[in-house]
Every structure is written in structure tokens, then in C-alpha cells.
Residue, then its C-alpha position, 0 to 999 in steps of 0.5 A: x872670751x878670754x882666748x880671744x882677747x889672748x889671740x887678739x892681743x897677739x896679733x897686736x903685739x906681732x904687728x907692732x913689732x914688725x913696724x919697728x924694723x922697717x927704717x931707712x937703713x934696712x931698706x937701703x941695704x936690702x936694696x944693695x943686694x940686687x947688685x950681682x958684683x960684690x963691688x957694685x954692692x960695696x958702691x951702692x952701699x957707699x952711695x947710700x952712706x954719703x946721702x944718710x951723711x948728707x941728710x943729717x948734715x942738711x937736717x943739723x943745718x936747718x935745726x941750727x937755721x931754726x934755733x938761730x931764727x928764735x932766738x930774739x936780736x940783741x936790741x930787742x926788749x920786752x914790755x912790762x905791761x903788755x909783754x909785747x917783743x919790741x926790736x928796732x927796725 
């Protein structure tokens, strides 16, 4: 029973682990390698960078788009007793 648990928490832990090296990057730069000039593979590898970069900028954009959006106007105020948010139309 005991070298069952053993054999199945191995494999657990073997599956778990192989989940973590699976990200964006490592497959973008698995599939530059199937370019057969070393500097079509330098471009695709470029390509991938600038859509990476682009991608945090446009991720950054809409969490400051978000925070922006949460934050309560100026003008407004909040009621005492019933904790109501009131802002001016």
C-alpha cells in the first residue's frame, strides 16, 4: 500500500512539474526554430519580442484604464447613514 501511494504521488508530482515549463515564451521560441536561416529565426524571434512588449503595454493600459475607472469623482461623497455613494450628475 505504501509503495502505491509512493508511485502515485510521484507521478503527481512529475505532472505538476512538467505544467510549469509550458509558458508563452518557451513556446514562442520553440516555434522560431523551424525557420531554416539563422536570420529568419533572429526576425521571428523579434516579432515575438515586439507582440510580448505590446501585450504588457496593452495589459498595463487597461489595469490603469481599470484603477481610473474605481476610483470615486472628486464631487462625490458618501452618506452616513446608509453608506450610499452620491456624485453630482
Amino acid at each position: 500500500m505504501r509503495l502505491i501511494s509512493f508511485l502515485v504521488a510521484l507521478c503527481l508530482v512529475g505532472l505538476l512539474s512538467a505544467c510549469g515549463t509550458d509558458t508563452f515564451l518557451g513556446r514562442a521560441e520553440e516555434s522560431c526554430v523551424k525557420y531554416p536561416t539563422p536570420e529568419a529565426r533572429a526576425d521571428c524571434e523579434q516579432r515575438l519580442r515586439q507582440a510580448f512588449s505590446d501585450f504588457n503595454k496593452q495589459q498595463e493600459q487597461d489595469k490603469k484604464a481599470q484603477r481610473a475607472a474605481e476610483k470615486p469623482n472628486g464631487l462625490c461623497f458618501k452618506r452616513q447613514s446608509s453608506s450610499e455613494l452620491v456624485c453630482p450628475n
